[in-house]
N, C-alpha and C positions, 0 to 999 in steps of 0.2 A: 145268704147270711148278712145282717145288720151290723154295719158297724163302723166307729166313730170318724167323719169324717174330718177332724179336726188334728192339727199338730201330733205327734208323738215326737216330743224333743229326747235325747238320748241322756241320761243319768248325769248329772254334773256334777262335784264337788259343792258349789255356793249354790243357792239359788240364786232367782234372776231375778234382778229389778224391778218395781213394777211397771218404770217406763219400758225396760227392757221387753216386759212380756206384752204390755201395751202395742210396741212397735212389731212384733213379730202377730199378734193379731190382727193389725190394719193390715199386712202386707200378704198377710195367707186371707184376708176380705177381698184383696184388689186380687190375687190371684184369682180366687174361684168365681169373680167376675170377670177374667178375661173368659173371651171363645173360643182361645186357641188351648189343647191338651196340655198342660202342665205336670210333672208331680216333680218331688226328692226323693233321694234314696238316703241311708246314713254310707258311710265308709266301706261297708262290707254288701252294701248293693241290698238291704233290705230296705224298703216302699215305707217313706215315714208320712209321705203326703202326698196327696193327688187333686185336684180340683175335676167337678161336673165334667166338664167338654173332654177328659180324659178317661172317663170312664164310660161316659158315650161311644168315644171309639173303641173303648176293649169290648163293650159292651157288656162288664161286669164290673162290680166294685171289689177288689182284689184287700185280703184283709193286711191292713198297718200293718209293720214291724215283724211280717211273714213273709210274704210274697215276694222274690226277689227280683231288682234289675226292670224287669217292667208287668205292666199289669194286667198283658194282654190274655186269653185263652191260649193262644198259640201263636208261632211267630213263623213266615218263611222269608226265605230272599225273594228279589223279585221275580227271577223264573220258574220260583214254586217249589226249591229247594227246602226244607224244613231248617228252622235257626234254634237251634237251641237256645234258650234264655242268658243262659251262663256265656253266651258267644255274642248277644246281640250289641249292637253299638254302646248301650248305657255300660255294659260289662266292660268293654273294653276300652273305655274313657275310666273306668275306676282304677283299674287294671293298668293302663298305661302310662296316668295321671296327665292326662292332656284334652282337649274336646275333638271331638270325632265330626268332621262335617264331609256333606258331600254322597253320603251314605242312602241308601233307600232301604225299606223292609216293608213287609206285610201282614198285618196283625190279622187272627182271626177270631172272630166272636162265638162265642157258644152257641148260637144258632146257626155255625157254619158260612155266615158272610164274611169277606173278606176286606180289610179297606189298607188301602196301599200307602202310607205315608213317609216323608224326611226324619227323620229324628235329628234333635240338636244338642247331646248330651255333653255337659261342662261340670269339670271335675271345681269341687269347692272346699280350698284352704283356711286354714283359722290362721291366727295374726304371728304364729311361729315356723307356717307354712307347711304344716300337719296337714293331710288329707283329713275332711269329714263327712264327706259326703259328693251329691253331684243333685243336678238341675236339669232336666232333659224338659224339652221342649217336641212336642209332635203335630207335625203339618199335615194336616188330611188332604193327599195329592190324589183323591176321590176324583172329581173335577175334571181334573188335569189327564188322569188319567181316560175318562171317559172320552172325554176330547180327542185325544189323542187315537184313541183306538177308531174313533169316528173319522176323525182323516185320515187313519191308515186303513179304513176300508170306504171312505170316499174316494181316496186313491187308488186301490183295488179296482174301485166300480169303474172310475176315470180311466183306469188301464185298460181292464176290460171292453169299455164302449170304446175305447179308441183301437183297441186289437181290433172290434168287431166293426169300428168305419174303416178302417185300414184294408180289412178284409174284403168288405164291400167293394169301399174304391178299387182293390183288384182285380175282381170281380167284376164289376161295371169297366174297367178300363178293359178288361181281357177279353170279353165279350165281343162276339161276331157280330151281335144284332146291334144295332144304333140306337144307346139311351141317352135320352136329353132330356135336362130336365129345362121349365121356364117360369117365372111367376106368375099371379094373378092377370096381369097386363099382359102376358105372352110375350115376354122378355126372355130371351135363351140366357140360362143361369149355368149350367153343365154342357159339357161337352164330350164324349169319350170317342176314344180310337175309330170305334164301328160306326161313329154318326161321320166321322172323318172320313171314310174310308166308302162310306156310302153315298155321301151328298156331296162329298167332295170340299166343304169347307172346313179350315184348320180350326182350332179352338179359338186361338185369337181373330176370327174372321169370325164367329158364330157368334160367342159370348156377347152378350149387351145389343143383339142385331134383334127384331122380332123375327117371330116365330114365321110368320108371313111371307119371307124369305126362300120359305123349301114350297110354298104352296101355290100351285098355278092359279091364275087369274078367274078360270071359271068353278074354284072350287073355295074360294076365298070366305064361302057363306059356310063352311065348316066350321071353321073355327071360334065364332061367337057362341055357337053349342054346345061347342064341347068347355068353350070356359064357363058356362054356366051349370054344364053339370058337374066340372070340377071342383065350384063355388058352393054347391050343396051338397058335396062329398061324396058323389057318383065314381064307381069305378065304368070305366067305357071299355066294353068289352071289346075284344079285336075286331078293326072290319079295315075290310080290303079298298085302300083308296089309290091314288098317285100324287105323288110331288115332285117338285123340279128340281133337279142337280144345280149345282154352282155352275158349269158349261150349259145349262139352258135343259137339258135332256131331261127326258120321263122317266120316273120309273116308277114302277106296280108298288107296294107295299103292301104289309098287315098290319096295322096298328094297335095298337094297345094301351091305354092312358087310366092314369091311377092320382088320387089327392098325393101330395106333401103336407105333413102335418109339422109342426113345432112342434117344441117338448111338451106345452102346455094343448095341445089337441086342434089350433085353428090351423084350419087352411091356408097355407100359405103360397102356394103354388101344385105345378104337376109333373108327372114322369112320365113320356114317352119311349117306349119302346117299339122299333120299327125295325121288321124284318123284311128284306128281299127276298118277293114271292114272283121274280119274273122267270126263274127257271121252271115254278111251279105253275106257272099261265102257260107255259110253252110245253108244258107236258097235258098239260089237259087239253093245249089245243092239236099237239098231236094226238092225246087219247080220240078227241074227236073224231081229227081226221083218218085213226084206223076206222072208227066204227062206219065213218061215211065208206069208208073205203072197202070194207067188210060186207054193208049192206049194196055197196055198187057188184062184186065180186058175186055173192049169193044170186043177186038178180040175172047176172051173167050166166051163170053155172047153168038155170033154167031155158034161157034161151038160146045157149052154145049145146043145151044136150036137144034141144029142138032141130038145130041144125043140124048137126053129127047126124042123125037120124034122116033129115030132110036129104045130105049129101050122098048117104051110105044108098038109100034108097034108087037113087039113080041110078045107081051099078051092078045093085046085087041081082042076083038070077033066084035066088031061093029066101025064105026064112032062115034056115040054117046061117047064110052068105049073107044074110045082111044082120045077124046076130055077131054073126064075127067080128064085120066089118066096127061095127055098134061099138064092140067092147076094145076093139083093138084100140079104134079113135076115141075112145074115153081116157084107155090107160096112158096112150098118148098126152093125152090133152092134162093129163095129174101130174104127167112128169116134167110135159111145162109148165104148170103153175108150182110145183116147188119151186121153179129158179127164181121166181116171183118173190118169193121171202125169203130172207137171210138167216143164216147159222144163230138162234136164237141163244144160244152161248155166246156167241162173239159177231154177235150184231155185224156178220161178214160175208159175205158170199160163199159156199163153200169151198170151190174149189176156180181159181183162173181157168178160163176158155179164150175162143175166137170167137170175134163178130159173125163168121160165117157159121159154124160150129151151134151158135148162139141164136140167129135165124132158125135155121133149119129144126134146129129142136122146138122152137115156139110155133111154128107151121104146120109141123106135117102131120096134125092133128086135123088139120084144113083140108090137107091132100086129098085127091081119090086116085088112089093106087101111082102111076108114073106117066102122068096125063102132062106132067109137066104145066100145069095152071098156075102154078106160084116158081116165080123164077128167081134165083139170088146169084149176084155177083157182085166181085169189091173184091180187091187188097189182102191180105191178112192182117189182119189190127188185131191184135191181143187187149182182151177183156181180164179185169181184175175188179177184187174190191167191192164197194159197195156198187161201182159202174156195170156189174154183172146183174147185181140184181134192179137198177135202174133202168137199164137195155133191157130186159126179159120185160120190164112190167110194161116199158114201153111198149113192145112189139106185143108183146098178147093182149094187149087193150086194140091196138089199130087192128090185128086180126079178127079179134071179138066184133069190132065194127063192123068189120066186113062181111063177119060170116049171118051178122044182123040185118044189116041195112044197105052193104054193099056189093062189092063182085060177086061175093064167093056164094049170096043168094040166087045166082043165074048158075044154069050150067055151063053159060057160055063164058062166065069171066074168068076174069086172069089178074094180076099182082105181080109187080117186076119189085123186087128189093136192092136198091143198086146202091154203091156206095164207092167213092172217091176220097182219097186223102195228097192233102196239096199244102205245102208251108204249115204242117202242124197242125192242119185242122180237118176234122171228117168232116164230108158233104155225104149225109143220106136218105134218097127219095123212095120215097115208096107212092107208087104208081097203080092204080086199081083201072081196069077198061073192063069193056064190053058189060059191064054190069049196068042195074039201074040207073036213070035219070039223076045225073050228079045235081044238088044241090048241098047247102048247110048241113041239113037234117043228117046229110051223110054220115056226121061224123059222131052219131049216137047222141045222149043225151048230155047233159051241163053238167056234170061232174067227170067222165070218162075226158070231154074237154080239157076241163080244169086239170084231168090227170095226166094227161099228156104233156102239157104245156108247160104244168109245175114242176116234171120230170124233166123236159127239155132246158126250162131256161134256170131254172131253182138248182139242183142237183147236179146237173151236167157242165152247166153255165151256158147254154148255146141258144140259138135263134132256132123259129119256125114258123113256117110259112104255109098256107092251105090254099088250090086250086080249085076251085070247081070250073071243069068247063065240060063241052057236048062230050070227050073222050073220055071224063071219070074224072073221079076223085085227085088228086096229087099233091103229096104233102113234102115237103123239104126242109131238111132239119142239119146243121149243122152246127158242131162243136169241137173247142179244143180237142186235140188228139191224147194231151195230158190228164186229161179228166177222167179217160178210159180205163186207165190204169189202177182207179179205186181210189 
């Protein structure tokens, strides 16, 4: 609805001057030229005047000398409580006859938006001090508002990304694996616990040091590569290299290196992540050495059932008699090579024995019947521990040789097993005669060697010594007596 936007003066006794109505024209001119919302009310809070910029923000022109108090669609407080008109700031400046400051509210337009503004309403007296009205003034805190809400969820976002490096950095500090970061240059920028804890230097010993630092001398040509594929934004996937500890020492590693970006997306440096992979080398190089040790054992198993067969033969009187003999020294020879492997539960021998105890079960798969050709004597030395199955693999490898290469391939040879204990430590020879032409060769092939000797001096901790002269083979192996016990 249309309608006068001009004065509604309220019914007076005299009329007005024509300077009088002259000056109340210029002044309601300079009003609806200001930009800030203006109107009046008369005494009873009915809208005698409003200026443009105040019906911009009701977003209606409310009709003169109807509409009371203010001339919005609707009115709330600021948490969106609804304000009844008859309650809002202009009412109660008429109402109290004083001005209301400090107040906020929220007008809403008939199309449902909403705009947040101060109102400034001041009650206005005639010259006997008679209320006649009021003057309310309305600050569109639109703006202000907006703003506001913008750093209360740039500060949200701020909280957030700093929860989420906070997080991080626990994260990165908590970590087992060594992450560092360094810049373009290969300047160490980061330092956390696991880089500490791995290469040995503190943060303050690392920070601001190059990278160069953790890298050995002949691998020095890595690092120019990998900053150029960090320069064109390369992720490097993991590969297995070594570096130097702060005490000079090697150790294995897995690498893994990624960009650092700014906020704005450039390259600014890289992330290293390195994990210790030397329990993981020491496990494939023992996988290794079961499977050598596996394929040494297979090949054995062929030529110890050659023997068995070759031995039995010598004695038996019948096929029957030498089918016996066959299986007996088979089952024999299974049940010394269990002693050979450990409790697969508990990576343990199964059960403590004697050194003599402990011969004689890995032999007398060798035997032929009570011919007495392998001879054992020595002390009682109690066997435990992994030293049970250390001493079985022992002696069934130097039997295996023999029944290969040495005495036990004559019928005429013989094996003395002797053993002494003096100040804590075993002395034990094993003595091969009458058999072939002692040389090297005797002692089976380069790994049966290797398994000897890795078990003597590795395992055991002891020395040994190998013979060859015109009377046989003779080997001399001595170790702690403490070592036996597992």
């Amino acid at each position: 609805m249309t309608v006068d936007h001009q004065a509604v003066s309220p019914a007076t006794p005299q009329p007005a001057s024509p300077a009088v109505l002259a000056g109340e024209h210029a002044a309601r001119e300079i009003l609806q030229a200001l930009p800030v919302a203006i109107y009046t009310t008369d005494a009873a809070g009915r809208i005698t005047f409003y200026n443009e910029a105040a019906a911009a923000l009701w977003g209606c022109h409310p009709e003169l000398g109807t509409s009371e108090f203010c001339g919005s669609w609707k009115l709330y407080w600021p948490d969106g409580t609804p304000l009844p008109h008859d309650q809002c700031p202009m009412a109660l400046a008429l109402k109290q006859g004083r001005a209301n400051r400090g107040m906020e509210a929220v007008a809403e337009r008939p199309d449902g938006t909403r705009v947040p503004f101060i109102p400034y309403p001041t009650p206005l007296f005639d010259a006997e001090g008679r209320l006649t009205g009021a003057v309310n003034m309305l600050v569109d805190i639109s703006d202000r508002h907006r703003a506001e809400q913008q750093a209360q969820v740039a500060a949200e976002e701020r909280a957030i990304g700093e929860q989420a490096e906070q997080r991080l950095a626990a994260i990165v500090e908590s970590s087992e694996d060594a992450i560092v970061a360094k810049d373009l240059n290969g300047i160490i920028t980061n330092w956390n616990r696991g880089a500490e804890r791995l290469f040995g230097y503190t943060p303050a010993e690392a920070i601001g040091q190059p990278i160069t630092i953790l890298i050995p001398a002949d691998r020095l040509d890595e690092e120019p590569e990998i900053l150029a594929r960090i320069r064109r934004g390369e992720h490097v996937e993991h590969f297995d290299t070594i570096r130097r500890r702060k005490d000079g020492s090697l150790i294995e590693i897995s690498l893994t290196i990624s960009p650092i970006r700014s906020r704005t997306g450039e390259i600014v440096g890289a992330s290293k992540i390195a994990r210790d992979i030397t329990e993981r080398q020491r496990a494939r190089e023992r996988q290794i050495l079961l499977l050598r040790e596996m394929s040494h054992r297979v090949k054995n198993l062929f030529a110890l059932a050659g023997a068995v067969v070759t031995l039995s033969t010598r004695t038996a009187r019948s096929p029957a008699e030498l089918a016996e003999q066959v299986r007996n020294r088979l089952g024999t020879l299974a049940r010394a090579h269990e002693l050979t492997l450990p409790d697969l539960r508990s990576e343990q021998a199964v059960t403590p024995t004697t050194l003599d105890a402990l011969a004689r079960t890995i032999v007398s798969a060798f035997e032929e019947g009570t011919d007495g050709r392998i001879t054992i004597a020595g002390p009682e030395v109690a066997v435990g521990g992994h030293a049970v199955t250390s001493l079985a693999l022992l002696l069934h490898e130097l039997a295996t040789n023999a029944a290969k290469y040495g005495a036990l391939t004559t019928a005429a040879g013989r094996i003395a097993i002797v053993w002494t204990v003096e100040d804590d430590v075993l002395s034990l020879s094993w003595a091969e005669r009458d058999g072939p032409p002692a040389d090297g060769a005797a002692n089976g092939d380069g790994f049966g060697t290797w398994l000897v000797d890795g078990t003597i001096k590795g395992q055991l901790q002891g020395q040994i010594a190998r013979r060859w002269d015109a009377e046989g083979l003779t080997i001399l192996m001595t170790m702690p007596l403490d070592r036996l016990a597992g």
